[in-house]
N, C-alpha and C positions, 0 to 999 in steps of 0.2 A: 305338258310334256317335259321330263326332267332330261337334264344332260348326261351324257355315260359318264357313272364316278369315276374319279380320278385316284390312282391309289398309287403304292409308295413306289422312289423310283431306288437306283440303286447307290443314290448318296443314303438313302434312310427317311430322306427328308423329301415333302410336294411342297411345291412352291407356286401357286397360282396369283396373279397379280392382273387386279381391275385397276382398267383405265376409265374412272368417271369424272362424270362432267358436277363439279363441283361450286359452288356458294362460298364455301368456309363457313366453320362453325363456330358457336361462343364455346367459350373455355372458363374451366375457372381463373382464380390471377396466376394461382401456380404452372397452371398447363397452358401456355401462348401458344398462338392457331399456327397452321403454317404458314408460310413466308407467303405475304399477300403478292408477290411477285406473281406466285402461281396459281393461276384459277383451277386447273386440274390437277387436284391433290388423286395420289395415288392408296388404296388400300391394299395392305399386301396381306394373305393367308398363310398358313405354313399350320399342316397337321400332320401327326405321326410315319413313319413309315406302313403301318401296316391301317390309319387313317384312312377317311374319306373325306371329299371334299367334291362341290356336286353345284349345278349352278341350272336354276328354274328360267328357261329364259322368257316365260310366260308371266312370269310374277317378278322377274329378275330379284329374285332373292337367293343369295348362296348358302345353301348347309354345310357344315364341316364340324368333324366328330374326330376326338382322340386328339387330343395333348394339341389343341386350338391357339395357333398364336397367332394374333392380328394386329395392324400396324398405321396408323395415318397418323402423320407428322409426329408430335410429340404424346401421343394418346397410345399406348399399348394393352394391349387385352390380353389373358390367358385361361382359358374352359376348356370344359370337356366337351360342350357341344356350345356352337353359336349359327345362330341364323342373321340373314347381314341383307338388306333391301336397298341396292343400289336408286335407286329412284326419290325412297321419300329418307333416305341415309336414315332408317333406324337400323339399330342392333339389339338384338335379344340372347344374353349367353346364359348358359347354368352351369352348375356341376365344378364345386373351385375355383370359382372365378377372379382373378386378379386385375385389377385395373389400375395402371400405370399416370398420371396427369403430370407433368412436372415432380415436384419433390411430394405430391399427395400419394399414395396407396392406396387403395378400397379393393376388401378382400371380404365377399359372401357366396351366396348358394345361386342365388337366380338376379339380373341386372339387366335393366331398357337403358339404351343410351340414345340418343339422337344426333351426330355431328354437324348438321347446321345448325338445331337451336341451343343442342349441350344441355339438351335437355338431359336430367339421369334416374331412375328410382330402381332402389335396391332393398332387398329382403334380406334380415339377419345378417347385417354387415359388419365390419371393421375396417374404420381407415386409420393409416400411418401419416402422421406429420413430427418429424423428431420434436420432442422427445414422445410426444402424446396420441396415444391408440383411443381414436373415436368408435364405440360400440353403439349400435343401434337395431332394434328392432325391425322398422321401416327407413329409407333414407328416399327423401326427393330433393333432387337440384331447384332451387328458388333463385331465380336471377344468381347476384356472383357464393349465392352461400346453398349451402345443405343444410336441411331442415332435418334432425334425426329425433324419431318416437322413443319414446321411454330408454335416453341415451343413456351411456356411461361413457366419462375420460377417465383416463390412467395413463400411466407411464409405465405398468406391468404389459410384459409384451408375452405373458402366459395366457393361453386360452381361458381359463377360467380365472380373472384378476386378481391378484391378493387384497388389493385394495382399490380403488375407486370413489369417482363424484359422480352418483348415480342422480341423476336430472331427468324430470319428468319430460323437458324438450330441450333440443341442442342444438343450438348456429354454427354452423362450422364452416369458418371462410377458411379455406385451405389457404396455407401460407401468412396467413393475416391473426387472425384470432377464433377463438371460440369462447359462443356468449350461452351461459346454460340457466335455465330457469326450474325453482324447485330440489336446488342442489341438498343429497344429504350426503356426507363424507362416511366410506363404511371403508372397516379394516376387517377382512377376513368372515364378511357380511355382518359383523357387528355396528351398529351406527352409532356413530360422536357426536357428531353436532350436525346444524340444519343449517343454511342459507339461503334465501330466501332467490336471489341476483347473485351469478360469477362472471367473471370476465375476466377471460388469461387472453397473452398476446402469445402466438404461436412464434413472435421474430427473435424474444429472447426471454431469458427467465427473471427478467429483471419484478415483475409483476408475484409479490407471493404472500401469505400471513404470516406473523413471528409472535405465538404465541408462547407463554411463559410463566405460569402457574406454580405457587411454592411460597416458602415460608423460612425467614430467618430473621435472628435476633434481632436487626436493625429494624428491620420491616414490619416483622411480625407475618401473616399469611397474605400474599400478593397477589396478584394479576398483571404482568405487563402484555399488553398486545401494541402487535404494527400492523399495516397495512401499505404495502410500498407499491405501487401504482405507477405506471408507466405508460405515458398519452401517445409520445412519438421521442424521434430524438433529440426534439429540441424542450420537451420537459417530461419532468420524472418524479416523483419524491416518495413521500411515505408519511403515513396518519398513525402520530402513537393517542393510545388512549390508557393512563394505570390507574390502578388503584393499591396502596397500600394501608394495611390494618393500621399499626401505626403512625403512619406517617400523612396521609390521606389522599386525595386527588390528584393528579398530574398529568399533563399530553401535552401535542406540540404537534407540529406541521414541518416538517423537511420538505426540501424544494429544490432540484437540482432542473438549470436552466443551460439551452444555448442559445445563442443568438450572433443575425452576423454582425449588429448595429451592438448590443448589450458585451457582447461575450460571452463566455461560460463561468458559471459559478454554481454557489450551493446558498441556499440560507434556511437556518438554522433555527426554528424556536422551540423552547420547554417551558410551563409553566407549570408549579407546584402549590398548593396549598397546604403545606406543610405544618400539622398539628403539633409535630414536636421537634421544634429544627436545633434546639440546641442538646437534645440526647445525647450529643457525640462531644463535648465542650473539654474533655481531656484534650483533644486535637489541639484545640486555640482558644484557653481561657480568657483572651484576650477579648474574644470578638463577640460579639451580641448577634446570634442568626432570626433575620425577619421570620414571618409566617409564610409572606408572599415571596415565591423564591422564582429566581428565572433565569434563564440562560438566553438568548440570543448570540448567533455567528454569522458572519457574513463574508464571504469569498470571492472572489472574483478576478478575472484577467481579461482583459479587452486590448486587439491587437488595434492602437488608433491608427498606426502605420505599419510597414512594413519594419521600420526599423522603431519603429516608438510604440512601447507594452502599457497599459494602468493595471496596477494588480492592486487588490485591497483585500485585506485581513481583517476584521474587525471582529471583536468579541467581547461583549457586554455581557456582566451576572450582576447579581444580586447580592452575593457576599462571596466569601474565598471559599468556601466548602461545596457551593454547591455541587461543583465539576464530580470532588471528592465522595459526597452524601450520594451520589444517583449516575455518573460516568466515571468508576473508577477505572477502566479499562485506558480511557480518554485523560483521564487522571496521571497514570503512570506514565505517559508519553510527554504531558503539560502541566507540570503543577501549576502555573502563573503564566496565563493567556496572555500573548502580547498583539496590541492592534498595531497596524501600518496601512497606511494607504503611500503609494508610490509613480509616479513617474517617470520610466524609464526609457534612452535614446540609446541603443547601441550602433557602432561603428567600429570597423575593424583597426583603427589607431586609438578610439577611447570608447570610456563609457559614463554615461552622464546621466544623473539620475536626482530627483526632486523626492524627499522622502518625508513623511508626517509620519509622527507616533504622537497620537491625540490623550490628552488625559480618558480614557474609557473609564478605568478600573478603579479607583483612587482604595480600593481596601489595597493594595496591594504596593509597595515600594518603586517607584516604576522612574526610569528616564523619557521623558519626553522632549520630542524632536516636535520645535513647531515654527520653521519648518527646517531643513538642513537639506544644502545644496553640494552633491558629490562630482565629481570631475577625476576619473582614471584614466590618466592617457599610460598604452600599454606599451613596455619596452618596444623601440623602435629605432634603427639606425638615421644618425644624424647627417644627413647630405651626402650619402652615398662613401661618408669616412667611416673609418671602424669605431667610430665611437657612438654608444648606445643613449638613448634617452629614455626617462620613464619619470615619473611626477604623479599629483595627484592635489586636491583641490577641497576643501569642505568649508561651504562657511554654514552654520547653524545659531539660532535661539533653544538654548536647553535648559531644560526646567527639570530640579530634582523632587520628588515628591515623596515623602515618607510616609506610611501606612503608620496609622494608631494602634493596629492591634498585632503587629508584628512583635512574637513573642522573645527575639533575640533583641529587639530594641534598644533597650541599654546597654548592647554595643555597640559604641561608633563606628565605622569600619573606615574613620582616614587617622591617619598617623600626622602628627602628634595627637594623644589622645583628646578625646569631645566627646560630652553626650550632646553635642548639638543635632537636636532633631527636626528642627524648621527649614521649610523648605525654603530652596534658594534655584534663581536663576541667572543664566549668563548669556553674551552672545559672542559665540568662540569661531574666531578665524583663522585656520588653516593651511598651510601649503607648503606641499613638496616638492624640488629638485633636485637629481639624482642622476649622475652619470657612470657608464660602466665601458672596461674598454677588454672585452674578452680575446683570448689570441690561443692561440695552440704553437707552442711549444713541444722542437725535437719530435713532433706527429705524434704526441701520443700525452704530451702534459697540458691540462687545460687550468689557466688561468685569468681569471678575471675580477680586477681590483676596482672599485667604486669608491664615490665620491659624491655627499649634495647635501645640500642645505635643507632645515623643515623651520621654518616661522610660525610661531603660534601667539594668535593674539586674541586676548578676555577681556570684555566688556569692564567685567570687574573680579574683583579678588579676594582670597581669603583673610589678604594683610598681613600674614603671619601670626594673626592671632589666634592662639588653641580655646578662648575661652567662650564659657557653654553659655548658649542662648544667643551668640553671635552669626547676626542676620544680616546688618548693614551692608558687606563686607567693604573692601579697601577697593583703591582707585583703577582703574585698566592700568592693566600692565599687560607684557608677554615674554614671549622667550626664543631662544635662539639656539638652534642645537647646526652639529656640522656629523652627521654620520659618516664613517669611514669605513673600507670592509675589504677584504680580499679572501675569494674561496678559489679553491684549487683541487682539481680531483685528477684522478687516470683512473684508465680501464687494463685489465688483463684478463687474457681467456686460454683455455687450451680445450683441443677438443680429444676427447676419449672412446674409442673405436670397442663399442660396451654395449655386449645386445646380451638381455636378460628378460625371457619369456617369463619365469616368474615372478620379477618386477616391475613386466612392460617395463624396459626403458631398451630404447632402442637408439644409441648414441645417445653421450655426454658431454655438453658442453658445459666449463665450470668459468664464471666469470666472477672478478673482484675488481670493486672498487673503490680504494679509500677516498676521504673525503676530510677537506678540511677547510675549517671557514672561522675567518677572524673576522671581529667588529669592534672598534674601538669609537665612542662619543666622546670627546671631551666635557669638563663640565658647565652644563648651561648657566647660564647669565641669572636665569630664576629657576628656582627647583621646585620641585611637585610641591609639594605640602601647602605653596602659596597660592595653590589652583583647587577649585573647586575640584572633584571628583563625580565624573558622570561615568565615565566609561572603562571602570575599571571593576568591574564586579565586587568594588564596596572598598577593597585594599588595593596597594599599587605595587606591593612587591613581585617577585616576579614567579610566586608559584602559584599565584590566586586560584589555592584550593584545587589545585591541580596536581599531579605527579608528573605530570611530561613537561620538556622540556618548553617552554615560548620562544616562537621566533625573535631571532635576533639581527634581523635587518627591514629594511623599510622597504616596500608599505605593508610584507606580510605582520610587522609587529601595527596592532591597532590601535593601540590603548593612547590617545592622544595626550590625555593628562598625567600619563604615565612615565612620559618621555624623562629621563636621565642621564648621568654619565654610565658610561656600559664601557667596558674593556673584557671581552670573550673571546677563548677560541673554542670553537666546536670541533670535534673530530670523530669520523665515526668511519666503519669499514661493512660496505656491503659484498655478500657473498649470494652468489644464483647457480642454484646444479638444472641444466634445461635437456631434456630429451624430446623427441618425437613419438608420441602415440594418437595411435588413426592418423599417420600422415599429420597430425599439427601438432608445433612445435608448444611444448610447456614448460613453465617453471615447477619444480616436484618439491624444491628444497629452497626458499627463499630467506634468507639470514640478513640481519643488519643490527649493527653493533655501534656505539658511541655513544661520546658524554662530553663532560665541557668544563672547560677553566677559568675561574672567572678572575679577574685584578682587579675588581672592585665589589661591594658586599652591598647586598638590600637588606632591609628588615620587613620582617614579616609579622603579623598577627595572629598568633594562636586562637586555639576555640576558647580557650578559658581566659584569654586578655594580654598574655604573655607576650614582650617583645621580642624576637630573633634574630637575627644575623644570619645571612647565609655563608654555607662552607667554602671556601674558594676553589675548592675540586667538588664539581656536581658526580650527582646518583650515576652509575653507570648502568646503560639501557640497553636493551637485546629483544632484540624482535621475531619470530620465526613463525613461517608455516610451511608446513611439509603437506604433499599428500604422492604419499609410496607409492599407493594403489588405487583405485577406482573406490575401495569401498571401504576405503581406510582416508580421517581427515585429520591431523595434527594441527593446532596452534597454541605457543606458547610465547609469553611477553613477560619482563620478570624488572627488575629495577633492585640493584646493590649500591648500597652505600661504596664512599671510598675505601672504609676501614675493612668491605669484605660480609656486611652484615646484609641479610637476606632484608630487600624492606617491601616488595611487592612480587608479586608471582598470579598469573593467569594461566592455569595451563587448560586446554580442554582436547580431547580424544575422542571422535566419532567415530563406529563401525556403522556400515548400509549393508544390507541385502535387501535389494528390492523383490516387495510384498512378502517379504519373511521376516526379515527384524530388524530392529533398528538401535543402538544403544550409542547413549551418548553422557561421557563424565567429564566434573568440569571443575577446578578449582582457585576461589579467587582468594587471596593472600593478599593483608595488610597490615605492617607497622607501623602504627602509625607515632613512632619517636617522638616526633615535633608537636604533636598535638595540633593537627591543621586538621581533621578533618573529623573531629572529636571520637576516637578513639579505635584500637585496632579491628579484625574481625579476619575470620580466616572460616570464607565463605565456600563448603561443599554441594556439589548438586551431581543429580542423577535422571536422567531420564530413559526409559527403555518400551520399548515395543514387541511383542511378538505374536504372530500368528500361529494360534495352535493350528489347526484346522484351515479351512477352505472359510469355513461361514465363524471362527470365533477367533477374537483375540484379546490381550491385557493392555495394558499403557499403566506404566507409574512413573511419577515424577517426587522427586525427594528431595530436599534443600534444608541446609540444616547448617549453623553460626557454632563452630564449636567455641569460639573466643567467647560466647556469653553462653553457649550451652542452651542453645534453643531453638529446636526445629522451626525455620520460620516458613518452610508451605510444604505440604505434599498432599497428592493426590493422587486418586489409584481408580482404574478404570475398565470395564467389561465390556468389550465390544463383540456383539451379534449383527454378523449380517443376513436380512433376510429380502433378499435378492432387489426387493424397488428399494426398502428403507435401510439406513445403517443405526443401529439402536445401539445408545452406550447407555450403564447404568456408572455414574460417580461419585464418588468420595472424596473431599477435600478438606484441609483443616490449614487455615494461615493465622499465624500471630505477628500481631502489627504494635506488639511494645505496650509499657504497662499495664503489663495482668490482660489484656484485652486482646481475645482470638475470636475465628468464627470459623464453627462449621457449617459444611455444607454437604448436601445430598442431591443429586439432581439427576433426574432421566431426557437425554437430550435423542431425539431422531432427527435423522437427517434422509431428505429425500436425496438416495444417490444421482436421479439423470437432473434434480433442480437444487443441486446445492444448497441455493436462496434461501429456499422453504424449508425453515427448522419449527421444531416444538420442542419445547421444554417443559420439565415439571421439575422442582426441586424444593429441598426444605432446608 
């Protein structure tokens, strides 16, 4: 005997609610039972207004028909019709069915559920677990996973898939992973390739293949693949396996680890069998490249204390090129890998740290630390007087090692000239004292004049003798310097009552502040030239290959064997325009301006051998970046001689519109007068974006040397989107100097919801 249906009231909505006597049910891991607090979990109904809803109390099973919404703890249902048996807790729905588990989805036609065993089987389904839609023919609940017939994944959320991993069977641990067996990859039901075993983690994309198929001159016709694999969060890495036509076999093992005993780090292998490693010997006629080629890295930081870090770097090859021949990406960020393993204690008055730089590399010119011991106590007031303290501490064994194949070799880089190329070592003692006694002046002038001593003491010395093949060197000696310094600034502001909806700026505040800072050493007891050279990037003058200015007080100036007499003053004047937009306050206009006098002169070493002098009025330097508007970006930085001559310039101009276009011009400028940095260049570039369309857009990038009149890279690009994948079709052509360029062709997709997972093809 059925109960009188129940029909709609006049909210629109019936709301009937059983109270049973409840077990709790299994769930999957995504959907947690209810709160085991309560043994009687409640089910609630809710069907249309003009619904019915009807309850057998003979069989105690409740019908309800039209727009079905059902509800216990975190489990939500929604059909067209469900049948629901209080007693043995099955559920039967059809008709649209949506079922809700935590972060899983399942969406088919007809679905049995069970709430105390969770138990579940569904007909022509689909579940949701971002990013990936499980299809399946049949689905049953198997203990914590779903067992799905003749499945397919994707990450196309279109009823009929553009693409798919159609698998003969499908594990699907909602939340956790899915494991598929018999997997073949189809694009638009056309099939690529088979696998035999898949296994993605549904917790993040870190799991994907990076396939790479193509051909180029160095190469010849390729294959690189990866495989980046992802266990838990405490280890991760990735399996490369290649092949190149000419070049021949190669793979390696990546390994990214945490641990709370270990640390966290990465290690690193490549190993090549390289048929023809010296094809490329224009680079470095110097060097002889093995067959057997390798790369090993190694990374790491381990907190031993709260206040005490170990961090180690290490990176071992096989010869200089390899980085070059096979990671030039890796290449342009490091031409000459430096290892360190370290020791670090920090403390809010110092910082103290034990440092190794082991011989790894020996192809390579390199300073080694075995071991060198630092000590940074950080500006600090002296017994509660206004006077300031700050020092610093190094004592080390350092070892100079020259590379044989280094093709500028026969130039010395210490002054007085030497082809001395034999290595040499020292053990260099260090230290600095330094007092400072800052005051404000009239509330608005800040001055503060320093004082302190720096001792440097060497094992042994150069003896002052310039001549070549001198190894012995001369007796310990060291030196004695007294740095002296006074800097002196103010601030000025005024605010501007300036609201400009077409500039956003909404009030102005302009503030200036000059700045001036003098340094004077007297001259040391022993001058450089009688010191070995470790840490001075090869020369001791004071532009080493640089345009900008080096600090001119201690301990920001580092170069220890560099130390001299100095008499500078610095002077420079910064300017800031700041307004409010969205309520936070910004700089729009930031300007800084200054240069420097010097009353004593260094000499310098050109690229071609040349000795120079420097000007006693330095390059005048300007800084700026602006940004007017949201979608406008200015930076420009420029350097004039004294006389007024243009001798560097960066200026670069970005326009945004987001997802509409993007263009960005940029240009670098150099003089290079002096011959430091072997010769001028006045470097243009261009990059632009724009979307024609919803689904197409271009990308070129242009870069081109007019000082030698040679495009040195551009690339122009086709971008299709079709809806899962982003497909670009490219074009690229770089020349890298002596007659010798490469082009390239390559079709790269990218899955847009997995980043991770690209394919390339290129020639």
């Amino acid at each position: 005997m059925f109960a009188t249906p129940l029909t709609g009231s006049i909210r629109g909505w019936c709301l009937a609610t059983l109270l049973l006597a409840s077990h709790g049910f299994a769930a999957s891991p995504s959907a947690p039972p209810p709160a085991k607090s309560d043994p009687k979990a409640e089910v609630k109904i809710e069907v249309a207004e003009d619904g019915t809803l009807r309850l057998d109390q003979t069989t105690n099973i409740a019908y309800a028909e039209k727009d079905v919404v059902l509800t216990r703890g975190s489990v939500r249902l929604t059909a067209d019709r469900v049948r629901y048996n209080s007693v043995t807790r099955d559920l039967w729905a059809e008709g649209n069915v949506h079922l809700y588990q935590g972060l899983t989805q399942w969406i088919c036609e007809h679905l049995y559920y069970n709430f105390d065993t969770g138990q579940t089987i569904l007909d022509k389904s689909r579940a949701f677990n971002y990013p990936w839609f499980v299809h399946g023919e049949k689905v049953e609940k198997v203990g914590p996973k779903y067992v799905v017939k003749n499945g397919l994944v994707t990450t196309c959320d279109e009823p009929k898939p553009h693409w798919g991993l159609h698998a003969r069977s499908v594990d699907f641990y909602p939340g956790d992973k899915v494991v598929a067996q018999g997997v073949t990859l189809r694009v638009n039901d056309v099939p690529l390739f088979y696998l035999p075993h898949i296994s993605r983690s549904l917790k993040n994309d870190r799991q994907s293949f990076d396939i790479e198929p193509g051909a180029n001159s160095r190469f010849g016709p390729y294959l690189l693949t990866a495989y980046n694999w992802y266990l838990d969060e405490q280890l991760s890495g990735a399996y490369h396996a290649d092949y190149r036509v000419k070049r021949g076999f190669a793979g390696g093992v990546d390994m990214n680890y945490r641990d709370k005993v270990l640390g966290s780090g990465k290690l690193v292998t490549y190993f090549a069998h390289d048929i023809r490693p010296n094809s490329q010997s224009w680079v470095n006629p110097y060097e002889t490249v093995p067959k057997s080629r390798y790369r090993v890295a190694w990374q790491n930081q381990t907190q031993l204390r709260e206040d005490i870090t170990f961090k180690a770097n290490v990176k071992k090859q096989s010869d200089s090129r390899v980085i070059e021949d096979f990671f030039r990406d890796e290449f342009r960020n490091e031409a000459q890998p430096q290892s360190t393993l370290e020791v670090e204690k920090y403390d809010p008055g110092y910082m103290m740290s034990v440092w190794v730089r082991p011989p790894v590399n020996t192809v390579f010119t390199t300073t080694e630390q075995i071991p060198e011991l630092a000590i940074d106590v950080k500006r600090q007031q002296l017994f509660g007087s206004p006077i300031y303290y700050d020092g610093s501490l190094t004592f080390a064994h350092l070892q100079k090692h020259f590379s044989t194949i280094d093709s500028n070799s026969f130039i010395n880089p210490l002054i007085p000239f030497s082809t001395v190329q034999d290595d040499y070592n020292v053990t260099r003692f260090d230290w600095l004292h330094q007092l400072s006694y800052p005051q404000m002046y009239f509330g608005w002038l800040s001055v503060t004049p320093r004082a302190g001593v720096r001792q440097t003491w060497y094992s042994r010395t150069r003896g002052g003798s310039p001549a070549p093949g001198f190894t012995d060197g001369g007796p310990q000696d060291g030196r004695v310097a007294f740095p002296l310094g006074l800097e002196t600034s103010f601030k000025m502001s005024r605010v501007y009552d300036v609201n400009d909806t077409f500039w956003d700026v909404h009030g102005v505040r302009h503030i200036i502040q000059p700045v001036v800072d003098g340094a004077y050493i007297p001259t040391p007891d022993t001058r450089p030239g009688n010191f070995y050279q470790f840490d001075t990037s090869g020369r001791f003058d004071r532009n080493l290959a640089t345009t900008r200015l080096l600090p001119n007080d201690f301990p920001a100036f580092d170069q220890i064997d560099a130390i001299d007499r100095m008499k500078t003053v610095r002077a420079g004047v910064r300017n800031k325009l700041q307004t409010k937009r969205d309520g936070v306050s910004e700089d729009f206009v930031n300007v800084n301006v200054y240069g420097e006098w010097r009353g004593t002169s260094y000499p310098y070493l050109t690229q071609s051998g040349l000795l120079k002098n420097q000007r006693s009025v330095s390059d005048i330097y300007s800084e700026m970046e602006a940004r007017p508007f949201k979608w406008l970006i200015l930076d420009f930085d420029s350097r004039v001689s004294s006389k007024g001559d243009l001798l560097e310039a960066n200026a670069a101009i970005r326009f945004i519109k987001e997802r509409k276009w993007e263009i960005a011009l940029s240009r670098r400028y150099v003089d290079d007068v002096d011959g430091i940095f072997g010769g001028s260049s006045d470097f243009y570039s261009f990059i632009g974006h724009l979307a024609i369309t919803e689904n197409w857009a271009v990308r070129a990038m242009y870069a081109i040397d007019t000082a030698v009149d040679r495009a040195y890279m551009q690339e122009y690009s086709i971008i299709r989107d079709l809806h899962d994948w982003e497909v670009s079709l490219n074009l690229s052509n770089q020349e890298f100097g002596n007659g010798v360029s490469e082009y390239t062709i390559y079709l790269a997709c990218a899955l847009k919801a997995l980043p991770a997972m690209r394919i390339h093809a290129g020639q």
